[in-house]
Every structure is written in structure tokens, then in C-alpha cells.
C-alpha positions in Angstrom: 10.4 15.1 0.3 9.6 13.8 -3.0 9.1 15.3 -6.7 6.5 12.8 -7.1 4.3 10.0 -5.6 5.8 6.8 -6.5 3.0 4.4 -8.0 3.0 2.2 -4.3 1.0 -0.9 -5.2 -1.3 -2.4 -2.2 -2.9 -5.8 -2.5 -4.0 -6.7 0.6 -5.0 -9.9 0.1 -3.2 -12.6 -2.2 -3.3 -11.9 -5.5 -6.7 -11.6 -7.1 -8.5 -10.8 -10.3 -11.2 -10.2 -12.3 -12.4 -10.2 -16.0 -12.3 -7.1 -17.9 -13.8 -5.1 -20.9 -18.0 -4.2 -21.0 -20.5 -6.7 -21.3 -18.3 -9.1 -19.3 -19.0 -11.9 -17.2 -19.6 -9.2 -14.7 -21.3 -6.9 -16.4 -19.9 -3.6 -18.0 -16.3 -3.2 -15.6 -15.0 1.0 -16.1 -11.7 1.1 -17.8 -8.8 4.0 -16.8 -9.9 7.4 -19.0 -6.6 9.5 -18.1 -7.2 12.3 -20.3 -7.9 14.4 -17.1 -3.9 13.7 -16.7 -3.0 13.7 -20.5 -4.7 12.7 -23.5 -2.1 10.4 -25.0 1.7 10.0 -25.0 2.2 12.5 -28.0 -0.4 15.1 -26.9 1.3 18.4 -27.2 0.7 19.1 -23.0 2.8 16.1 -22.4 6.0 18.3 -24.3 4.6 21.5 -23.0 4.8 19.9 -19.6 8.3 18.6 -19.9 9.9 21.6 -21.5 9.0 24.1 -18.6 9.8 21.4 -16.5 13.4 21.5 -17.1 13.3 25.6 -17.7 11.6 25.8 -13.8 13.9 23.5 -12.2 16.9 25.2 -14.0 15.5 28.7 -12.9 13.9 27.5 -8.9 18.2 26.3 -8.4 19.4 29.6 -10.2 17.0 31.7 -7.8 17.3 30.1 -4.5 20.8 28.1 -4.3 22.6 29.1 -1.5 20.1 31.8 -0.4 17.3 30.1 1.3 18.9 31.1 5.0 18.4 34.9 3.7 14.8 34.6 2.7 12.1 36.2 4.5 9.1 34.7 5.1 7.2 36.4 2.1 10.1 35.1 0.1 9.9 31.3 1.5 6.1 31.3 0.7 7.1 32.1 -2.6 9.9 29.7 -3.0 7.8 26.9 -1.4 4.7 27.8 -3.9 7.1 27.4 -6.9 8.2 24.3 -5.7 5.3 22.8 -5.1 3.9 24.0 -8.9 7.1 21.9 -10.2 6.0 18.6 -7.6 2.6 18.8 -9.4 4.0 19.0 -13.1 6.6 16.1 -12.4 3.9 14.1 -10.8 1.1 14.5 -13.5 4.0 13.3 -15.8 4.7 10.1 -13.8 1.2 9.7 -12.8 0.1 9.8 -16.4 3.1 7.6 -17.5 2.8 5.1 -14.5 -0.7 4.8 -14.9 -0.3 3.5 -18.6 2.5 1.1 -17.7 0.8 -0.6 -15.0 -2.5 -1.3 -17.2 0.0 -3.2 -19.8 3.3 -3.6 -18.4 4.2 -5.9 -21.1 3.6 -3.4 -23.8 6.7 -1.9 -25.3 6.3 1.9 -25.9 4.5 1.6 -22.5 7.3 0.7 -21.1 9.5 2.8 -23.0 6.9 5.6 -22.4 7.3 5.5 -18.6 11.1 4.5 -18.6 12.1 8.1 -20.8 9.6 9.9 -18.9 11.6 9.1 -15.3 15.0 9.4 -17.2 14.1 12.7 -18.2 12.4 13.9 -15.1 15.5 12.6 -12.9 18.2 14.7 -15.2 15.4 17.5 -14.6 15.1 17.5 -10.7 18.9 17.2 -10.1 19.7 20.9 -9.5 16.8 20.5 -6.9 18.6 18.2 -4.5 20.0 21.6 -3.0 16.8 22.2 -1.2 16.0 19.8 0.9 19.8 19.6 2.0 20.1 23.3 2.3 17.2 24.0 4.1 18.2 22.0 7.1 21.4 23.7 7.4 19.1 26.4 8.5 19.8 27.5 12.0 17.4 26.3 14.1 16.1 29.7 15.7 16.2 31.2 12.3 14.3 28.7 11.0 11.5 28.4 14.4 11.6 31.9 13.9 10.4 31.5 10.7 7.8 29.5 10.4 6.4 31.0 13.4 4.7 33.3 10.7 1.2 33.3 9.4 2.3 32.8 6.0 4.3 29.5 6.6 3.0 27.8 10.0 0.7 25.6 8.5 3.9 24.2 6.2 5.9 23.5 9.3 4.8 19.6 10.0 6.7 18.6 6.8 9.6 21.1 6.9 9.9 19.4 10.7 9.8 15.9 9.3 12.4 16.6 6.3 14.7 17.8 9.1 14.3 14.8 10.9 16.5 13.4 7.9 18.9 16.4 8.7 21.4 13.5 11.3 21.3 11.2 7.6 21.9 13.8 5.0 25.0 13.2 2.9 27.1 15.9 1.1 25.2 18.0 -1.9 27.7 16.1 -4.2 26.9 12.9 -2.7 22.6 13.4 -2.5 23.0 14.7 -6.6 25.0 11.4 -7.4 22.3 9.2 -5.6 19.4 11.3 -7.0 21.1 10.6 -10.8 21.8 6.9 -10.7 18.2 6.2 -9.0 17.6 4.9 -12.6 19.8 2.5 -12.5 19.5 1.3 -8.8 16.6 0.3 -7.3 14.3 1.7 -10.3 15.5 -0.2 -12.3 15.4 -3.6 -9.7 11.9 -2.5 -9.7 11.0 -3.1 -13.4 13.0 -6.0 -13.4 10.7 -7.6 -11.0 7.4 -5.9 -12.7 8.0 -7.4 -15.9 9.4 -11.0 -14.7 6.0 -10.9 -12.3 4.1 -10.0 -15.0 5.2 -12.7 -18.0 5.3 -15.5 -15.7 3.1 -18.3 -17.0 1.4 -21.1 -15.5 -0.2 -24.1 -16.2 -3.0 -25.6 -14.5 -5.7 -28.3 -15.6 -4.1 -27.4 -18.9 -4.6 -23.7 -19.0 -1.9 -21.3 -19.4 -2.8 -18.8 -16.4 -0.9 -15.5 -15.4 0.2 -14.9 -11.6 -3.1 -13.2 -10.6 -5.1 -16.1 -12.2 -3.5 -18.6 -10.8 -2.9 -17.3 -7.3 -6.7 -16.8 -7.6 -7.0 -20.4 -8.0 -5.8 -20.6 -4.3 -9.1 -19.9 -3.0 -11.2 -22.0 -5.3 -14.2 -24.2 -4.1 -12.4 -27.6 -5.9 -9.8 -28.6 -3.5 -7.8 -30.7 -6.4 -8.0 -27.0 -8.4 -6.3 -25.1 -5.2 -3.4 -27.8 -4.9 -2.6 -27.7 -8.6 -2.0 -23.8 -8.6 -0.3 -24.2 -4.9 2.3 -27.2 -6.9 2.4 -25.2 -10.4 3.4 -21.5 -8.4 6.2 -23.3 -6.1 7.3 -24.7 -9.9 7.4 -21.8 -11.8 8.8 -19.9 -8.9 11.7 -22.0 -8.3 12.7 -21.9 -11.8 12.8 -18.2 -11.1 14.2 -18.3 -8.0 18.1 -17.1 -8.9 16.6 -13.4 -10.9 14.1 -13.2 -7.9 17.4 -14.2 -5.4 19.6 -11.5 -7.4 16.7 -8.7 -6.9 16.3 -8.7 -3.0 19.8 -9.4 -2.5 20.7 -6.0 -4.6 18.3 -4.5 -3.0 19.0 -4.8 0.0 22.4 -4.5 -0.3 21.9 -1.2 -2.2 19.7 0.1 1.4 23.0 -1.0 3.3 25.7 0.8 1.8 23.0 3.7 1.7 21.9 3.4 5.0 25.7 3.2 6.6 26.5 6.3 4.7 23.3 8.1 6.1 24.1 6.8 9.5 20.9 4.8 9.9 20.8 3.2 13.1 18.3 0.2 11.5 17.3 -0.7 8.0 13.8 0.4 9.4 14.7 3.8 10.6 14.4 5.7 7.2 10.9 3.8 6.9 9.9 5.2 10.8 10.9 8.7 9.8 9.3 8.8 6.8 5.9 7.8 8.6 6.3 9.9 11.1 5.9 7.2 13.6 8.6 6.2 16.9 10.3 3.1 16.5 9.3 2.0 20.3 5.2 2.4 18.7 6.0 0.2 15.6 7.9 -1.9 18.2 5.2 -2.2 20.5 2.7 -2.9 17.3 5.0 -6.1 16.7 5.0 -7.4 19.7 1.6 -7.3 20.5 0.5 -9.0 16.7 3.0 -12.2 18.0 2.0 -12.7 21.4 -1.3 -12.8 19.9 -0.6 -15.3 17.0 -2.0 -18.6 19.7 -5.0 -16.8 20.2 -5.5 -15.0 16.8 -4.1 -17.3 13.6 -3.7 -20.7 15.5 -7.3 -20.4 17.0 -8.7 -19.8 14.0 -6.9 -22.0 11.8 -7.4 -25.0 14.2 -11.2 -24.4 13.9 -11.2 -24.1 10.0 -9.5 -27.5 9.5 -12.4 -28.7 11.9 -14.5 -27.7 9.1 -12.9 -28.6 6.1 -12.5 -32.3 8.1 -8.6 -32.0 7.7 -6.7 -33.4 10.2 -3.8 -30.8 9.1 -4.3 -27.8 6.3 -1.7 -27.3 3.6 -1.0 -24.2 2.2 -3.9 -24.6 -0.7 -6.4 -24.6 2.2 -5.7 -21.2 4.0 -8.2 -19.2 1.6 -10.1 -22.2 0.9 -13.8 -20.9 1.4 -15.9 -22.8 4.0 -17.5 -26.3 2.2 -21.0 -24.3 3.3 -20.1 -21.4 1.2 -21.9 -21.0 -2.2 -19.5 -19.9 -5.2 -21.6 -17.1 -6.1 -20.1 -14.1 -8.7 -21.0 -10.8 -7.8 -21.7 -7.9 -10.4 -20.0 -5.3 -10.6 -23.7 -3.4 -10.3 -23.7 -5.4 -7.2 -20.3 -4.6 -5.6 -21.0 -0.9 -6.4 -24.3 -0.7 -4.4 -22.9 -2.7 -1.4 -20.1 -0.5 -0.9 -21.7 2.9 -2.0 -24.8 1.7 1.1 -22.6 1.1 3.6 -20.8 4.3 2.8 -23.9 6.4 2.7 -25.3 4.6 5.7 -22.3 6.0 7.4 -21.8 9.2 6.1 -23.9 10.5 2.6 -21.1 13.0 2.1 -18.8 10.0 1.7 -20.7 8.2 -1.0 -20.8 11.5 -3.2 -17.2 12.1 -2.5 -16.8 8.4 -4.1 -19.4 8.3 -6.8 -17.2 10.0 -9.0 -14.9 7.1 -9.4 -17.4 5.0 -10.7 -18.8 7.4 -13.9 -15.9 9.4 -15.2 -13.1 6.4 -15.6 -11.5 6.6 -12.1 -11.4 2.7 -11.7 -9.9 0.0 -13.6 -11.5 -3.1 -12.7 -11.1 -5.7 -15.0 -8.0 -8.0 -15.8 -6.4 -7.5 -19.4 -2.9 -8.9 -20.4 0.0 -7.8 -19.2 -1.8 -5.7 -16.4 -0.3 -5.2 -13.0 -1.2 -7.8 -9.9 -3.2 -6.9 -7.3 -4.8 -3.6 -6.7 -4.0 -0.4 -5.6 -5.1 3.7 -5.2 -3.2 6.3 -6.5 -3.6 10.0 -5.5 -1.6 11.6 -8.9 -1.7 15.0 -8.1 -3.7 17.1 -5.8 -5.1 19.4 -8.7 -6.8 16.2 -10.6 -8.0 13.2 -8.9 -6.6 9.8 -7.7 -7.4 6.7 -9.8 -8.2 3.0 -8.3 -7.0 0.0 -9.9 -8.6 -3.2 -9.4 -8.4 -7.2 -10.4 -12.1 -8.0 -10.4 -13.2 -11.5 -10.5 -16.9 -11.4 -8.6 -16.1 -12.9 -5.2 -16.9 -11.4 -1.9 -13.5 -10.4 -1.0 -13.3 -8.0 -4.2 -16.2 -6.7 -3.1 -14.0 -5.8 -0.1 -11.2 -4.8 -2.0 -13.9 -2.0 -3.7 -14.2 -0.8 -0.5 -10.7 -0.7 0.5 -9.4 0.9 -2.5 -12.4 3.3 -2.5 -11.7 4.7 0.8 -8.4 5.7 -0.2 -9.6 7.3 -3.1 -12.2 9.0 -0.9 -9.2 10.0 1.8 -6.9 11.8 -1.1 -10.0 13.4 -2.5 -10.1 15.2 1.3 -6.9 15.6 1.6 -6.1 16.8 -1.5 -7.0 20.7 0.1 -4.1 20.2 1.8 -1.8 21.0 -1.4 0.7 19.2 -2.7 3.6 19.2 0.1 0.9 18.1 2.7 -1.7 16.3 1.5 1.0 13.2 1.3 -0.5 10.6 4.6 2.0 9.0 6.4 1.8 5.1 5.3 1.0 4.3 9.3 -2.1 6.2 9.1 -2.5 6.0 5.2 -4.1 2.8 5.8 -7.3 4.9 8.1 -9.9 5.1 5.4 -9.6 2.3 3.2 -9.5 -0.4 6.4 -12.5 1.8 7.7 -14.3 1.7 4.5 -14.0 -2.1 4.6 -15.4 -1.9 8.2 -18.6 -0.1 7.3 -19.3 -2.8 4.4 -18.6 -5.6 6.6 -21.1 -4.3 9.0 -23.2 -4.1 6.5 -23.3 -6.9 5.1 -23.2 -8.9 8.5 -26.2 -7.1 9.6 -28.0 -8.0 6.2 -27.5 -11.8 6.8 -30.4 -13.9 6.9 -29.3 -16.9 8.5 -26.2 -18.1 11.1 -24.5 -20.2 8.2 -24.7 -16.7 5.9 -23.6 -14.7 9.4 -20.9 -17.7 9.7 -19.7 -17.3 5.9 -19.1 -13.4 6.6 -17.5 -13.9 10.1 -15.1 -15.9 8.9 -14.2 -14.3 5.6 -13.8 -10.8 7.6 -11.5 -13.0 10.1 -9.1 -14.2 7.5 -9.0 -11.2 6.0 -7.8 -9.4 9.4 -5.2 -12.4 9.4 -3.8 -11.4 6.4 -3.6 -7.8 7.3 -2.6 -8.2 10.5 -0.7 -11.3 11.3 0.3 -12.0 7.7 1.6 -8.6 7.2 3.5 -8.3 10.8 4.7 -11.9 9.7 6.0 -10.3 6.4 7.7 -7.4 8.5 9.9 -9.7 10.5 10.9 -11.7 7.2 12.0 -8.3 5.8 13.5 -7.2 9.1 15.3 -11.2 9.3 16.3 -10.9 5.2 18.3 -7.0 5.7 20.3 -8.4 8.7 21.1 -11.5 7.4 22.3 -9.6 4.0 24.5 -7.3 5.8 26.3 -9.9 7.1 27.3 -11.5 3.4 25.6 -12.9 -0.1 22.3 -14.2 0.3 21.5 -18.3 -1.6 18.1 -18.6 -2.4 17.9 -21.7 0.0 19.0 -19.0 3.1 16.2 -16.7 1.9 13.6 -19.9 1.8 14.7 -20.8 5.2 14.1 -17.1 6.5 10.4 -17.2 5.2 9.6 -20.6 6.1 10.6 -19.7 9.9 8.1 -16.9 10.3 5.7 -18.4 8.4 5.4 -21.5 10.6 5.9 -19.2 13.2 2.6 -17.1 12.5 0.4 -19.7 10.6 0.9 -22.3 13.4 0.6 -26.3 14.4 -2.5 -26.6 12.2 -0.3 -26.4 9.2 1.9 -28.6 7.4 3.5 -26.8 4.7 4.1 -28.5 1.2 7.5 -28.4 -0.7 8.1 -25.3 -2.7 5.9 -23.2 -0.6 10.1 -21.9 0.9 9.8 -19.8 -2.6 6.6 -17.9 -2.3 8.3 -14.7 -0.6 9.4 -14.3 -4.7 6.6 -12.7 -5.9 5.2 -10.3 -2.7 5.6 -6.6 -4.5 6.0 -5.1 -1.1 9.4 -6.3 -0.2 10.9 -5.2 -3.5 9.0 -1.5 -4.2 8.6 -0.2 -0.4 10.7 -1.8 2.2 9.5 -2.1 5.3 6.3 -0.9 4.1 4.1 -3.8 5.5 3.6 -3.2 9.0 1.1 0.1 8.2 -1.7 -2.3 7.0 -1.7 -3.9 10.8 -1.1 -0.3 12.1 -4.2 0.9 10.1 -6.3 -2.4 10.8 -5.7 -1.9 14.7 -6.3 1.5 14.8 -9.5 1.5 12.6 -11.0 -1.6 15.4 -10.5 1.3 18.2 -11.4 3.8 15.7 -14.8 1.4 15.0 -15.3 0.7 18.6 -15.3 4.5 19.5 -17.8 4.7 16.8 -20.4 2.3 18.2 -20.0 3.5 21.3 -21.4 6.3 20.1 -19.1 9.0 20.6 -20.4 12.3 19.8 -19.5 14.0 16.1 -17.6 11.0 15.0 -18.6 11.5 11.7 -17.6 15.2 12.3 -14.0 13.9 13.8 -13.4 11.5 11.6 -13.6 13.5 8.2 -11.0 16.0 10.0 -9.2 13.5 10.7 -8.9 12.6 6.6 -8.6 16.0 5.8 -5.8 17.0 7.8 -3.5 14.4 5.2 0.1 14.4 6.4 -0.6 18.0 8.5 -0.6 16.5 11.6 1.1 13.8 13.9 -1.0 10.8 14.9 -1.2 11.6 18.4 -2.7 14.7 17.3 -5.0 13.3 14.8 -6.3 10.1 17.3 -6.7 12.5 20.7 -10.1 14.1 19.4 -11.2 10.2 19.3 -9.2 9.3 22.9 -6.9 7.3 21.2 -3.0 6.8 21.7 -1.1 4.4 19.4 1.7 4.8 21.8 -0.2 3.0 24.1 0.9 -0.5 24.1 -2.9 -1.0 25.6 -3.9 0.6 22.3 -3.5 -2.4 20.0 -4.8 -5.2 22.3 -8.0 -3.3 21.8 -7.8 -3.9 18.1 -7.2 -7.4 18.6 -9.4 -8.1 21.1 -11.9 -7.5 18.1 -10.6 -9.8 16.1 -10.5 -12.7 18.7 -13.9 -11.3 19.7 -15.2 -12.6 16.0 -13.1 -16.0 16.3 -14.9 -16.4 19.7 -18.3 -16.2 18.0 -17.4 -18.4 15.6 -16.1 -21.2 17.7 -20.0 -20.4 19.9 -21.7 -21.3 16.5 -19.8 -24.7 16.5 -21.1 -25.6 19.9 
């Protein structure tokens, strides 16, 4: 149980961006207002906030140390409220602080801002380790008893997933120890990557680019343009190579010793537990994404090299849009309608639930310097509002990463009646509403299309984008899953962390590939393995259960619109069994993900119909 929601970053795709600031090249783009968090840095709330922080820490550890076994369950209620009102104060301080740093993480007092803030928030929440550790000492009958009343039950699915860490829990001595040097440790790791990310520089054609630019460049019309920024990343990544070497192998090293102490059986058990999910489903997941890799990724990747008259892509041509395609930039004006139709074709109570973050500052679309890669959604606190960041640089895929990041926004909104201890999702089902969202504007827009090529276009961008979120990401799990075990067994070089990512990647891109020198060193600069281990496999999770959630849809089951906003309003309440049997779903069903697939070879299959 957390204090605060980390800032988790969630680009999807590879690296995009966009142009920022009104009156752009695509038209006026919104800008962050935070002052719903905080007004600025030195606003007078900021040191309100702070001061009763510490005082209610200090006094929530001086009432209830040593005493929560005694409480009744008017007393608990009470405890629980209290603790809850200090989660939302120590969020809406990161939150604002985050926020800020990732808009300009090369800016000095932004940096300093954020880094003070979780220094001082850290030495705050110390006398609250005692909690979490002391309430699963509770005797299990006392504490079934417990919770079996009115005034608590609806609390009890995340009091019965922090015991689930009960088997790992360390000493008080011990938990307070790792809860102090968190600074130092993998937070700090963290900002070491940020800020080397974020002042890399590159040079292509003769302009200086940052990462997002250039990674951008990747999926340019000019084939000469795509293998420029392919050469100049592997470049300015291997002369990088040793700090992003020294990161992953701290890191990892750090989850080891941590993970040994807590009696871990895997490095991916403390990310299960956490998502409430069984190992054996996540398992089953995996396995079912590789088997399908021949008829998924090497399928479709053998029939786009058809197309771009390649005997053999190279790594520049994976996102390389079709030679039919027309570079066309969308406006902002334009992405806004398309997604805000296709969400109020679905549901109208969805569009006004997202309208919001479009007029009062909620999104920050545009690229400025120093601003973070990718894009993501954060829900800050359940008493304001979550804020969506985006890169936007006008090409059809931001248009889906609008809708991605929107349904997120539009799944905390729901949730966010939950209160603060269980509106948190679990990351396996986190993924429902933003992977759905993209669904209804892919629809959409397919159904829209005028002619085969435009219906063509749209197949295949919605195919490689299912690729990447599916076999890209499960791909990315095993590297992780390949990087921890190899670390445990001794001191990682960069050439042994090359060779790890090249053999998945071969393994999952496939025989239509050959892969260029350098491209060993692109695992450097993926966010995901350095700020949430193990965090990767929820976007295939989410992608196959929104196709069966989809499918259920057009089948035409009755009240899905009904069932399916329950579903995001329950937020971390329930189990996903619970949550996907009103839909007559099972993700434990190893059946249940060859359905999601099936729709994604059912596209591929339409595509390679349009060739004959």
C-alpha cells in the first residue's frame, strides 16, 4: 500500500511527439494548468500541506502504534479514514511536484522542486511503515471478524491483498530502513535515467534532435530519413551504454537482495501480487502471445516487406508506413472530434466524462524542451482529477494515443468514488479503458473509410499497433524476466545485456528481419524496465482482454454499456474474475487469450485477402 501514486509513464508505442505551444503547426495544443493541485512551488498551500503533513504522520504513529489488534471496528474506520486523508495530502504533493518535473525535466528548481518534495515526504511517512506491517500480524479470525462489519467490508479487497505481502514482510526495523534509503536506491536510479534520457542529443540530416524526435523519425515516409535516426540512436546509445549498463544492473541487483530478504520465490512475484493476478494466468498469457508469434508478428511482417518490395526489413522499416499511405498531419481540432465520436457513439456519458480534459488544462500535448518521452495518464488524487500527457506530432497513431490516454483518464474519473485506498486498478486490468477506448476509435475510423487502400491503411496501422502491445510487450517481458536471472547469477557487461535483447527480439520479430548493428543497444532507453519492473506484460493482458471484451460487445450482449462502466467503477474493489464474470469472461482460461488473438490474426487475414 502506497503513500502515493508513483508518476508510472506508459508509451505504448515507440517514442513519439508532437509540437507544442497555441497557434502551432497543429493548431492551439492545451498546456498542464495545475493550479487545481497547487498554484506554484511557493504558494502558501504547498507549506500548509507539508507542515500538517509531518504533524499527522507524527500523531496517526502516536495514536495507533501497537494498538491496531485492539481497535473495534468504529475505531478502524476511523484509523483507515485518517490514513487515507494523509495518502491524499502526500499525493497532491508528489502529483503537483511530479507533474512539473516531467514537463521540463531538465529544468533545475524543477528538479530540485520534486527531489526536496520526496526527501521530505519520505522522512515524513517513516513512522507509518508500522501499519501495513502491524496490521498483518492481526490474527486472522480477529481480523475476518472484523471486517465482516458494515463499516469496513467494502475495505477488505485491499486489506486482503496487503496481507498477501504478510509471507514477505521484513522486521519494522528493517521495512523503516528500506522505506528511508528509497531516496537513494532505486529513486534515485530513476532520475539518473530521466535526465540521461532526456539530454541525449542526436544528429540527423544535420539537425540536433532529442530522443522523442528522433525515434519519431523511425516511422517517417523517406526511407533514407528512417535509417539515419535507426544508425544515429544505436550511436548515441552505445556511447551511453556503460551509465545505461550501471542502471539496470543496480537495479536489479537492488530487487535481489530485496527480493531474497522478502523470500520472493521469482523476481516477478512481488509484480503478480501487487496486480492481484496468479502467476499460472500471467503464465498462461505468455505462452499463448509465443506460440502465436508465426502466425501473428512473422505473418504480418512477411506481408509488409511484400509491400515495401524488400526482400528483408531492417529495423528502420518496422513502423515504416505503407508506400500507399499519404503523410497527412492531423489537428489537434481533428484528433479531439475523432476520439470524442467514437466515444459518444459508444457511450454519451463517456464523452462528458472526457470533455473536461480537453477545456480546463487536463492535457499536455505538445513537445517543449526538456519534456518527458512518451505519454502517459496520471490519476493524482481522487479528490482532483487525473492529468494526460501527451507528445503530439499529427499522425494517426497519436490520434490513437488520444484515445488511449483518454480512457485512462475517463477510468480514474469513475473510479475515483472509490476513495483513495481503492480506487488504485491493478496494472493487469488498468490497461481495460484506455485499450478499449482505442478500440471504439479504430472502429470508427475503419467504418468511415471510403476506399480498400484507406480500409487497408487503417488495418494495418491497428495491426502493428496490437504487435507492439502484444508481442512487443510479451517480448519485452521475457528480456526482463532473461536480464533478473542472469544478474543474480553475477555482474552484467553491456555486450551480455545486448545479447539477451537481441535473442528475444529475433525471437518475436522473426525471419523477415535482418537486424542492423547497434540495434543490441536499443533495450537502453525503454522506461519500463527501469521505473516498473515487470510492468509490461499488462498492456498484452489489457489488449487480449479488451478483444473478448469487444467481441462480447458486438455480439451484442445485453447492458454492456451498463456492465462495462461497473466494471470501471469498481477500480481496484474487486478481483478480475469478479469484474469479467458479468461479461462471461475468465482470464484464467488459457482458451481466454486465443480469443484475443484470434482477432488480431483475424485482421492479418484480411489483409493478406486484399493482396489476392
Amino acid at each position: 500500500m502506497t503513500l502515493f501514486r508513483p508518476l508510472d509513464q506508459m508509451p505504448r508505442f515507440d517514442a513519439q511527439t508532437g509540437a507544442g505551444g497555441a497557434g502551432g503547426e497543429f493548431g492551439a495544443l492545451p498546456d498542464w494548468d495545475l493550479s487545481d493541485l497547487y498554484t506554484a512551488p511557493d504558494a502558501p498551500e504547498v507549506a500548509r500541506d507539508m507542515g500538517w503533513l509531518e504533524t499527522e504522520c507524527a500523531a496517526f504513529a502516536a495514536d495507533y502504534q501497537g494498538k491496531l489488534a485492539t481497535l473495534d471496528a468504529a475505531a478502524m474506520a476511523e484509523c483507515i479514514a485518517r490514513y487515507e486523508a494523509i495518502e491524499t495530502i502526500a499525493g497532491r504533493l508528489m502529483s503537483y511536484a511530479g507533474l512539473r518535473y516531467y514537463q521540463n525535466t531538465t529544468d533545475a528548481a524543477r528538479v530540485k522542486f520534486m527531489s526536496d518534495a520526496q526527501d521530505k515526504i519520505t522522512t515524513f511517512t517513516t513512522p507509518l511503515v508500522f501499519f501495513s506491517l502491524e496490521f498483518n500480524r492481526i490474527e486472522d479470525a480477529t481480523y475476518a471478524a472484523l471486517f465482516a462489519d458494515v463499516a469496513l467490508a467494502r475495505f477488505k479487497p485491499v486489506f486482503d491483498r496487503m496481507r498477501a505481502m504478510k509471507p514477505h514482510q521484513l522486521s519494522d526495523e528493517l521495512e523503516k530502513f528500506l522505506h528511508d534509503q528509497s531516496v537513494v536506491g532505486a529513486a534515485a536510479w530513476n532520475r539518473l535515467f530521466d535526465e540521461t534520457t532526456a539530454g541525449l542529443e542526436f544528429t540527423v540530416e544535420g539537425e540536433v534532435l532529442n530522443l522523442e524526435a528522433t525515434t519519431t523519425l523511425l516511422s517517417d515516409h523517406d526511407r533514407a530519413k528512417r535509417e539515419a535516426a535507426a544508425h544515429e540512436l544505436a550511436r548515441v546509445f552505445g556511447a551511453n551504454l556503460k551509465i545505461f549498463a550501471r542502471v539496470h544492473n543496480t537495479l536489479a541487483k537492488e530487487k535481489e537482495i530485496e527480493d531474497r530478504w522478502r523470500k520472493m520465490p521469482s523476481p516477478q512475484a512481488g509484480r503478480h501480487l501487487s496486480n492481484d493476478v496468479e502467476p499460472e494466468v500471467v503464465q498462461a498469457l505468455r505462452d499463448a502471445v509465443v506460440a502465436a508469434y508465426p502466425r501473428l508478428s512473422h505473418r504480418y511482417y512477411a506481408l509488409k516487406a511484400k509491400w515495401l518490395g524488400l526482400d528483408k526489413l531492417q529495423i528502420w522499416d518496422r513502423n515504416a508506413p505503407l508506400p500507399a499511405e499519404s503523410p497527412r498531419k492531423i489537428q489537434w481540432d481533428e484528433a479531439r472530434a475523432t476520439v470524442m465520436g467514437a466515444y459518444a457513439g459508444f457511450a454519451p456519458e463517456m464523452a462528458a466524462i472526457a470533455e473536461p480534459f480537453f477545456d480546463k488544462g487536463w492535457i499536455d500535448a505538445g513537445v517543449k524542451p526538456g519534456k518527458a518521452p512518451g505519454a502517459f495518464a496520471h490519476p493524482t488524487v481522487t479528490t482532483v482529477h487525473p492529468y494526460v500527457m501527451l507528445n503530439y506530432l499529427g499522425k494517426p497513431r497519436d490520434v490513437m494515443t488520444l484515445a488511449h490516454e483518454l480512457g485512462h483518464g475517463v477510468h480514474q474519473v469513475l473510479a475515483a468514488d472509490q476513495g483513495p485506498l481503492l480506487s488504485d486498478t491493478p496494472l493487469t486490468l488498468a490497461e481495460t479503458a484506455s485499450v478499449f477506448g482505442e478500440m471504439l476509435t479504430f472502429r470508427a475510423l475503419l467504418d468511415a473509410a471510403k476506399t480498400s487502400e484507406e480500409r487497408k491503411t487503417l488495418l494495418a496501422g491497428k495491426v502493428e499497433d496490437m504487435i507492439n502491445t502484444v508481442v512487443r510487450q510479451i517480448a519485452f517481458y521475457d528480456f526482463e524476466c532473461k536480464l533478473h536471472a542472469a544478474r543474480a547469477q553475477g555482474e552484467l557487461t553491456p555486450e551480455d545485456i545486448n545479447a539477451l535483447w537481441m535473442s528475444v527480439q529475433a525471437e518475436s520479430l522473426g525471419p523477415a528481419f535482418e537486424f542492423m548493428p547497434g540495434y543490441e543497444t536499443f533495450w537502453a532507453y525503454i522506461p519500463h524496465f527501469v521505473h516498473s519492473p515487470f510492468y509490461v506484460y499488462a498492456y498484452a493482458f489489457g489488449d487480449g482482454l479488451v478483444n473478448a471484451l469487444y467481441a462480447t460487445y458486438e455480439g451484442g450482449l445485453p447492458e454492456f454499456q451498463a456492465k462495462y462502466f461497473d466494471l470501471l467503477k469498481a477500480g481496484g474493489s474487486k478481483h478480475h474474475k469478479a469484474l469479467l464474470a458479468p461479461f462471461g469472461l475468465d482470464a484464467s482460461d488459457p482458451a481466454f487469450w486465443d480469443k484475443g488473438l484470434s482477432m488480431i490474426a483475424g485482421f492479418i487475414e484480411e489483409l493478406e485477402a486484399m493482396e489476392g
